[in-house]
C-alpha positions in Angstrom: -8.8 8.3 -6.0 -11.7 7.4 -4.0 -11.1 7.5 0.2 -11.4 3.6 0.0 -8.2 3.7 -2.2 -4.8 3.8 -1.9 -1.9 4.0 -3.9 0.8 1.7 -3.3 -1.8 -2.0 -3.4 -0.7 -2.8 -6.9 2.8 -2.0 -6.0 2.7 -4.2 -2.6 1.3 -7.4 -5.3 3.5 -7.0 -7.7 6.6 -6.7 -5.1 5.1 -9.6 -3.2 5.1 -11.6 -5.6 8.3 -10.8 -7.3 9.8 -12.0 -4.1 7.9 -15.4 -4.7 5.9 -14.5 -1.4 2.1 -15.8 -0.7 -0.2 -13.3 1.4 0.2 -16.0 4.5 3.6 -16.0 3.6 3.5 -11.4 3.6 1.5 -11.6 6.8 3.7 -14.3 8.6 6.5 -12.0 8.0 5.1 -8.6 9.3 3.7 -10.8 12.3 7.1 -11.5 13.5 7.7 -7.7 13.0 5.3 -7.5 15.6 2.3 -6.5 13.6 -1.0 -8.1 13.0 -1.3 -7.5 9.5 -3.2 -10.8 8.0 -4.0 -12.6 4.6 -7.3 -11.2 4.4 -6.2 -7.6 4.9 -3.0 -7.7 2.6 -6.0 -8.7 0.1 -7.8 -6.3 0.7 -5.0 -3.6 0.3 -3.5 -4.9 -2.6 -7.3 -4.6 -4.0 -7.8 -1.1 -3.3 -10.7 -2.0 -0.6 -8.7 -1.1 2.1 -6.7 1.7 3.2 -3.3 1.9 4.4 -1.9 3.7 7.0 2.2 4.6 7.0 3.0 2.0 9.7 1.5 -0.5 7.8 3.3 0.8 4.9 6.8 0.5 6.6 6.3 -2.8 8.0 5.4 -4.2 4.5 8.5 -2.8 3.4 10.7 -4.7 5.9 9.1 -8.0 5.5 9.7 -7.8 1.7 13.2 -6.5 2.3 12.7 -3.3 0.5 12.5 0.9 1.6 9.1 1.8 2.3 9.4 4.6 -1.1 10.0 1.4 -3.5 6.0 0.5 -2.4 4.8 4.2 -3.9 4.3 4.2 -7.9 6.5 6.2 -9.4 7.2 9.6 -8.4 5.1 11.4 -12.1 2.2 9.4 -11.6 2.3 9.8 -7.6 2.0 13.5 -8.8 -0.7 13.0 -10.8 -2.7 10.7 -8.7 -2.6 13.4 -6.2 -3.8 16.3 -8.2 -6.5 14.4 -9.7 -7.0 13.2 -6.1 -7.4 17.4 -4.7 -9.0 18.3 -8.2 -12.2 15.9 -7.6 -12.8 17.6 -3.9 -14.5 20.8 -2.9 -12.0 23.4 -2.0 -12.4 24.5 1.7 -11.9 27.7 0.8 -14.8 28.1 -1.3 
């Protein structure tokens, strides 16, 4: 996992559109939830482009109706993304 990545974009598309939801529709929805989260950057986050930070993560969840954890893979490969995520990186301690 690169710093441009993050981990829950192919979750948020497949979600989104399981809930027969376009990205206006997805950013329509967190705008009434009083956050500016538009089409362009729910594309760029379910592309792995852009980052996302836990606010962003919770308001997605509400405007698709689900608990911000059902947006996070599941829990083995969360695990391993993560190690392979601290594996790849110089250890400060070194």
């Amino acid at each position: 996992m690169t710093p441009s990545q993050n981990i829950v974009g192919s979750r948020l598309r497949t979600m989104r559109r399981e809930k027969g939801l376009t990205q206006a529709m997805l950013a329509a929805r967190c705008g009434v939830l009083g956050w500016d989260i538009g089409e362009n950057t729910i594309t760029k986050i379910e592309t792995n482009v852009r980052c996302v930070i836990d606010a962003e993560i919770a308001c997605l969840a509400t405007a698709l109706g689900v608990h911000p954890e059902e947006l996070l893979p599941a829990p083995e490969k969360l695990r391993a993304t993560v190690k392979a995520y601290f594996a790849s990186r110089p250890s400060a301690l070194d």
